[in-house]
VMD Tcl script that builds the backbone (N, CA, C; Angstrom):
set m [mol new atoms 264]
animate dup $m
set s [atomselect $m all]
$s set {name element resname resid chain x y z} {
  {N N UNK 1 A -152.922 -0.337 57.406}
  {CA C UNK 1 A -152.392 -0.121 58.717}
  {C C UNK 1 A -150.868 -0.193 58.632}
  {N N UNK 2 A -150.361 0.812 59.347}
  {CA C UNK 2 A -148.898 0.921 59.631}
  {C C UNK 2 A -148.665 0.236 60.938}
  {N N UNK 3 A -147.647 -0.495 60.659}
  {CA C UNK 3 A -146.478 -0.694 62.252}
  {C C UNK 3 A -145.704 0.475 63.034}
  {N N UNK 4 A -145.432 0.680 63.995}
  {CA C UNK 4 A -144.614 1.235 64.503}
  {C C UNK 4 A -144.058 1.085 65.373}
  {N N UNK 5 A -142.804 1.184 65.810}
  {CA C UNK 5 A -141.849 0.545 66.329}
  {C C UNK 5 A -141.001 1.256 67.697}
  {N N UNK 6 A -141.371 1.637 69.364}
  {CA C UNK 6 A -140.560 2.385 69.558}
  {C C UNK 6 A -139.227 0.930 70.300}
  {N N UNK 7 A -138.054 1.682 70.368}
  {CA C UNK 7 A -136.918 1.365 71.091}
  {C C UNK 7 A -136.589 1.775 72.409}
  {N N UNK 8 A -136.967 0.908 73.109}
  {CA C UNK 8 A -136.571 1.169 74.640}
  {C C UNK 8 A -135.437 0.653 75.586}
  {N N UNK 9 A -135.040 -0.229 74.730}
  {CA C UNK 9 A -133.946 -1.139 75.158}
  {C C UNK 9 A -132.527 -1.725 74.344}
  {N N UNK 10 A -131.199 -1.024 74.891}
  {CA C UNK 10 A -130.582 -0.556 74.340}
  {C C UNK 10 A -129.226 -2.057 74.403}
  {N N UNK 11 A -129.237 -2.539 75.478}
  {CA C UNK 11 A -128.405 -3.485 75.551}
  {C C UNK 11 A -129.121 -4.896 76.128}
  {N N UNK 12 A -128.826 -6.387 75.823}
  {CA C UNK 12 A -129.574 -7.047 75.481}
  {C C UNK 12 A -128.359 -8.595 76.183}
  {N N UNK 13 A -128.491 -9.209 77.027}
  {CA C UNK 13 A -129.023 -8.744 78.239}
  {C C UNK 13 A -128.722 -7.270 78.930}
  {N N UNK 14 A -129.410 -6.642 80.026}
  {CA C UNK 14 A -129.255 -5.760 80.389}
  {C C UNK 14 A -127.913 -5.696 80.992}
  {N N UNK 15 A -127.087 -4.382 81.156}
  {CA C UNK 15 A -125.686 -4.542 81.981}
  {C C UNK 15 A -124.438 -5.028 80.677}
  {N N UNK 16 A -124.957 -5.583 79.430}
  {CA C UNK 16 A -123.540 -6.785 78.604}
  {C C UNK 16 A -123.899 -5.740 77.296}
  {N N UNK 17 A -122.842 -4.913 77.156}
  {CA C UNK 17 A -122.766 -3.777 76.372}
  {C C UNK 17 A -121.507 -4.402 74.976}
  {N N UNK 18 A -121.147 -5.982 75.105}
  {CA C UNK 18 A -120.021 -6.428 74.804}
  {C C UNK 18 A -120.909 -7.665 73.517}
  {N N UNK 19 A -121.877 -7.946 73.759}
  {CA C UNK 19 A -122.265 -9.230 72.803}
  {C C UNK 19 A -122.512 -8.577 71.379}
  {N N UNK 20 A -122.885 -7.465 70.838}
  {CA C UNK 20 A -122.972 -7.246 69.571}
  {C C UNK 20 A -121.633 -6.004 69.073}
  {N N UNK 21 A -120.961 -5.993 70.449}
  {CA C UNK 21 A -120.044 -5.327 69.433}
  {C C UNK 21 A -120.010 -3.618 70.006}
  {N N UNK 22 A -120.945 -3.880 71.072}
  {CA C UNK 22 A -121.551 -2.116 71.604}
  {C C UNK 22 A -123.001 -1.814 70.892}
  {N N UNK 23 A -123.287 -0.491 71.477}
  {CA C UNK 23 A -124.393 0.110 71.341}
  {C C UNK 23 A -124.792 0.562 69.848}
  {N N UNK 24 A -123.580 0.684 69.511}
  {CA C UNK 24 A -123.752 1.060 67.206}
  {C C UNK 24 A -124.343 0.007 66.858}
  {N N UNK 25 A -123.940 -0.970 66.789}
  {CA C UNK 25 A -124.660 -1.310 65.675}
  {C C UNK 25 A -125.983 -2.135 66.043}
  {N N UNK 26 A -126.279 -2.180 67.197}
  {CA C UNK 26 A -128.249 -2.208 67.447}
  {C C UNK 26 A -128.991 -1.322 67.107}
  {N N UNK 27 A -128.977 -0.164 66.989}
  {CA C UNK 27 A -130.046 0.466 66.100}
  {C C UNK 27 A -130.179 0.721 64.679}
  {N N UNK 28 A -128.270 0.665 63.953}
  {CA C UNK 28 A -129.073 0.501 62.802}
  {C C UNK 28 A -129.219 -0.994 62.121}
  {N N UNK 29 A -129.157 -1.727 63.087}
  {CA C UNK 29 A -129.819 -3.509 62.818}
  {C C UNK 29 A -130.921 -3.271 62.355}
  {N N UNK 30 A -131.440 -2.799 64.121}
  {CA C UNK 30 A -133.115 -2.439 64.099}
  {C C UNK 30 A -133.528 -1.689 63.105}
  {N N UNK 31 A -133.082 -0.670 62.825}
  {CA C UNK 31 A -133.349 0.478 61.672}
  {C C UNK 31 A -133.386 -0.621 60.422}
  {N N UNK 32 A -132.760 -0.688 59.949}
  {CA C UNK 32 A -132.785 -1.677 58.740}
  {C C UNK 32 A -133.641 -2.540 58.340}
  {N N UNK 33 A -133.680 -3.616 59.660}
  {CA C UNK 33 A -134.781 -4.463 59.679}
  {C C UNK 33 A -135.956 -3.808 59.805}
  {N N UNK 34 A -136.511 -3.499 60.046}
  {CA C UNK 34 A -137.789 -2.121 60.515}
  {C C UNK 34 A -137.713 -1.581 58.951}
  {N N UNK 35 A -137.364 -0.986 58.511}
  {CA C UNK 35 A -137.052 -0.620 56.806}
  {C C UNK 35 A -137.572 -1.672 55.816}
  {N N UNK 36 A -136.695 -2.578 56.389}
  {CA C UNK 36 A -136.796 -3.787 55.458}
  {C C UNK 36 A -138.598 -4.865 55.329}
  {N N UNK 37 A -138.986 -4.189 56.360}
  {CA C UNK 37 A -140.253 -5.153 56.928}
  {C C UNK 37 A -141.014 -4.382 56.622}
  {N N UNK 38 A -141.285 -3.135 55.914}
  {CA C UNK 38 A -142.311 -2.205 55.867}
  {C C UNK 38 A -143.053 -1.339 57.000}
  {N N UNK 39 A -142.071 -1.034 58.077}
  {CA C UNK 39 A -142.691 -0.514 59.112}
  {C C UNK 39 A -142.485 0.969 59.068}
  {N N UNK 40 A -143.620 1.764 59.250}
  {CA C UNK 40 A -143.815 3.109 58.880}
  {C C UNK 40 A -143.466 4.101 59.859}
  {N N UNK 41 A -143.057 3.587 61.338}
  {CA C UNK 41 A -142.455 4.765 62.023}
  {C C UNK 41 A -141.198 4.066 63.116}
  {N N UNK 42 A -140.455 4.326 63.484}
  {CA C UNK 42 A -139.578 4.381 64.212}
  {C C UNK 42 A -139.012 5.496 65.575}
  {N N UNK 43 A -139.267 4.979 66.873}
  {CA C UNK 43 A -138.951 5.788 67.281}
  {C C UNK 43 A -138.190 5.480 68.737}
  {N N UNK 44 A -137.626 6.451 69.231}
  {CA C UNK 44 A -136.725 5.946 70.515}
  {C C UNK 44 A -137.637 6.791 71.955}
  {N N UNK 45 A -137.395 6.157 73.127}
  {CA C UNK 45 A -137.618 7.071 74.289}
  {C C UNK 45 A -136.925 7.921 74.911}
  {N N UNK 46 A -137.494 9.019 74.921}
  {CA C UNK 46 A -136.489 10.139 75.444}
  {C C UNK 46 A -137.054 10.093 76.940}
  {N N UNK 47 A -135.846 9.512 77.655}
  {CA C UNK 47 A -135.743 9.833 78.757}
  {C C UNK 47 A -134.077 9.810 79.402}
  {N N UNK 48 A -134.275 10.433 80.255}
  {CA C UNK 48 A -132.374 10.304 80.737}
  {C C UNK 48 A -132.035 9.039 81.225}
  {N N UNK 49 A -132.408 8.464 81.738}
  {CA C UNK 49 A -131.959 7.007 82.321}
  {C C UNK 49 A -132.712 5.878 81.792}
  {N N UNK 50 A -132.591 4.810 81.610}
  {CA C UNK 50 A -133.449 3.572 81.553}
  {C C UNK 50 A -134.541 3.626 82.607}
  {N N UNK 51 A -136.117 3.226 82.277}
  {CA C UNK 51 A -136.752 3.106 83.209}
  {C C UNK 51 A -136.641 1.670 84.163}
  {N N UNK 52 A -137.034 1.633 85.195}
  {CA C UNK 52 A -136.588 0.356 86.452}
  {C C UNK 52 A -136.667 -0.889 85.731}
  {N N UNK 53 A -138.343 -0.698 84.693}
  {CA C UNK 53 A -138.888 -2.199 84.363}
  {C C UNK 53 A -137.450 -2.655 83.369}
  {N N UNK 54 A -136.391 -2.457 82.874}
  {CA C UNK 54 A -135.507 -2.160 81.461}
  {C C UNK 54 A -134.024 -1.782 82.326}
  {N N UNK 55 A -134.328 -2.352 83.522}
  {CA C UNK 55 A -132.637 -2.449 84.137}
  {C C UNK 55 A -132.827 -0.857 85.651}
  {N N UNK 56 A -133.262 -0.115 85.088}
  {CA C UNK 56 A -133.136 1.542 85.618}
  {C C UNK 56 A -131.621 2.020 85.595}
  {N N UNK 57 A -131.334 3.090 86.385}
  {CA C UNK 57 A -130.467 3.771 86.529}
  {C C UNK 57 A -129.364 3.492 85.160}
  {N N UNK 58 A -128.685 1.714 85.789}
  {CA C UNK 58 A -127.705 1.260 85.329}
  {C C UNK 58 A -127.378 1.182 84.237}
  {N N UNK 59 A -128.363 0.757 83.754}
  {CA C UNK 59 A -128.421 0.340 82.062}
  {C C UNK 59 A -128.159 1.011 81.332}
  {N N UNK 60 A -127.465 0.640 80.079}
  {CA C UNK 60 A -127.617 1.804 78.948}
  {C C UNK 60 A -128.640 2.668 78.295}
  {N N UNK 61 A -128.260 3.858 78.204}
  {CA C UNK 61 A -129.672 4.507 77.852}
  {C C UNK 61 A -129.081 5.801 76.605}
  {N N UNK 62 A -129.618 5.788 75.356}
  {CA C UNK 62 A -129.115 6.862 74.669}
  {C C UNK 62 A -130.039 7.803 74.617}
  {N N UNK 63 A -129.251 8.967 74.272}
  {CA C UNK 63 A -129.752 9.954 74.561}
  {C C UNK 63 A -130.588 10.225 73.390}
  {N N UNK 64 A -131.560 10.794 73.009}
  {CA C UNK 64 A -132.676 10.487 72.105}
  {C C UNK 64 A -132.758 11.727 70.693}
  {N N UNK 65 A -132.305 12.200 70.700}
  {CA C UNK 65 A -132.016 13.381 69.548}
  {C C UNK 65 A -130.441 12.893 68.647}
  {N N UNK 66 A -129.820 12.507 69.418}
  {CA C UNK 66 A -128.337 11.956 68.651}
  {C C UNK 66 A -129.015 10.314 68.484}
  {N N UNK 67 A -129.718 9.582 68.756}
  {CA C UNK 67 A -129.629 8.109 68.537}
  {C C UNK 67 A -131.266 8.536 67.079}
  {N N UNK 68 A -131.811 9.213 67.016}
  {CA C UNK 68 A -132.435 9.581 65.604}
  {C C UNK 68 A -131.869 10.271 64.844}
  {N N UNK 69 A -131.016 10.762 64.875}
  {CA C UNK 69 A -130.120 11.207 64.093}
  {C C UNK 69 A -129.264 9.396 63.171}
  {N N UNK 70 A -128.429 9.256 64.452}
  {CA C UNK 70 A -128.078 8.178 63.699}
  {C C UNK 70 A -128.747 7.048 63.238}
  {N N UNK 71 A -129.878 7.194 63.385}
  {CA C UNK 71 A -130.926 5.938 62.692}
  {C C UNK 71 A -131.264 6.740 60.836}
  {N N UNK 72 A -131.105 8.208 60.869}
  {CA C UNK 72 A -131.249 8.681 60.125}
  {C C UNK 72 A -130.150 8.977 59.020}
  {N N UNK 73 A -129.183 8.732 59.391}
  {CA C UNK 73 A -128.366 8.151 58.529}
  {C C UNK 73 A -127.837 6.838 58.350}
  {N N UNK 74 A -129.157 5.892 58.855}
  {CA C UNK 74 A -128.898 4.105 58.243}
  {C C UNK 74 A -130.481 3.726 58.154}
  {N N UNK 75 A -131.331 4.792 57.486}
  {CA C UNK 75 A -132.246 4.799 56.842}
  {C C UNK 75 A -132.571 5.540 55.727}
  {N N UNK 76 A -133.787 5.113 55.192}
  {CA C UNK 76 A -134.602 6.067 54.275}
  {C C UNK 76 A -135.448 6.254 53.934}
  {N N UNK 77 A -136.287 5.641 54.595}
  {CA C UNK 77 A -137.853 5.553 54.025}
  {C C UNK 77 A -138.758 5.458 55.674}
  {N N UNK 78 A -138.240 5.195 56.701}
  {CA C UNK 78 A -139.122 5.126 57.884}
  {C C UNK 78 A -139.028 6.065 58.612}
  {N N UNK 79 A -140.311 6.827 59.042}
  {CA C UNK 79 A -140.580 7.977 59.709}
  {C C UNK 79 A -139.958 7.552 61.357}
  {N N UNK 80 A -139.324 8.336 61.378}
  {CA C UNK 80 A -138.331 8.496 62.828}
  {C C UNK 80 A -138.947 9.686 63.752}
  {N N UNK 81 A -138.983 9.101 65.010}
  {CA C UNK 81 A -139.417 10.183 65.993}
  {C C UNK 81 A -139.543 10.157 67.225}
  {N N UNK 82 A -139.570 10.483 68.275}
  {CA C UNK 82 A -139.281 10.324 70.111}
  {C C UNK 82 A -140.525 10.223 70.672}
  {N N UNK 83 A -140.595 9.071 71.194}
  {CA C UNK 83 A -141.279 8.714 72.099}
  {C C UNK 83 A -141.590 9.126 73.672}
  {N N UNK 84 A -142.805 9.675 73.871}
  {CA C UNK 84 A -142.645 10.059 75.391}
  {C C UNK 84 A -143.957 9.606 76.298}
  {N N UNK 85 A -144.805 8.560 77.080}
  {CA C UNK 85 A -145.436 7.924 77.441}
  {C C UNK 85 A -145.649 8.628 78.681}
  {N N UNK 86 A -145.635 9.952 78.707}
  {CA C UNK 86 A -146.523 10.777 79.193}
  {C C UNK 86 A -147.866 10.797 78.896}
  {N N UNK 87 A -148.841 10.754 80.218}
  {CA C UNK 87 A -149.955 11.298 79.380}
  {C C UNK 87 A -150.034 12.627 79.338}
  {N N UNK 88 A -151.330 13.114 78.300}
  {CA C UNK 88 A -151.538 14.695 78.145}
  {C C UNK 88 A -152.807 14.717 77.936}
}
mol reanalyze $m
mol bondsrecalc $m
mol representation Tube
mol addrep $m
């Protein structure tokens, strides 16, 4: 069995974009660690805003094709990919 990992939450508390330094270097923390732990997929939510439960509107929210990108160059071995919690 594989782990997989999505990212929904971008700043930590919500609103304080200032305790690690900004939004860089939390994902490739996460990326790394996630690497480092043997976890087989990685992925972010593509949506335009934060959802309500995760701050809404306000919160930081990256945009989901550029934030796998840059996980993809502070990885190498974990399958990266967008999350969307739609059903179908």
């Amino acid at each position: 069995m594989r782990l997989a990992i999505n990212i929904v939450g971008f700043d930590d508390p919500p609103g304080d974009l200032t305790r690690h330094g900004g939004l860089g270097p939390e994902p490739a923390a996460v990326g790394a660690a996630a690497e480092a732990a043997g976890v087989g997929r990685l992925s972010t939510t593509d949506h335009y805003f934060q959802m309500e439960v995760l701050g809404g509107a306000d919160s930081a929210m990256l945009e989901c094709c550029t934030t796998l990108g840059y996980l993809a160059a502070h990885t190498s071995t974990v399958r990266l990919g967008a999350h969307d919690r739609r059903k179908r």
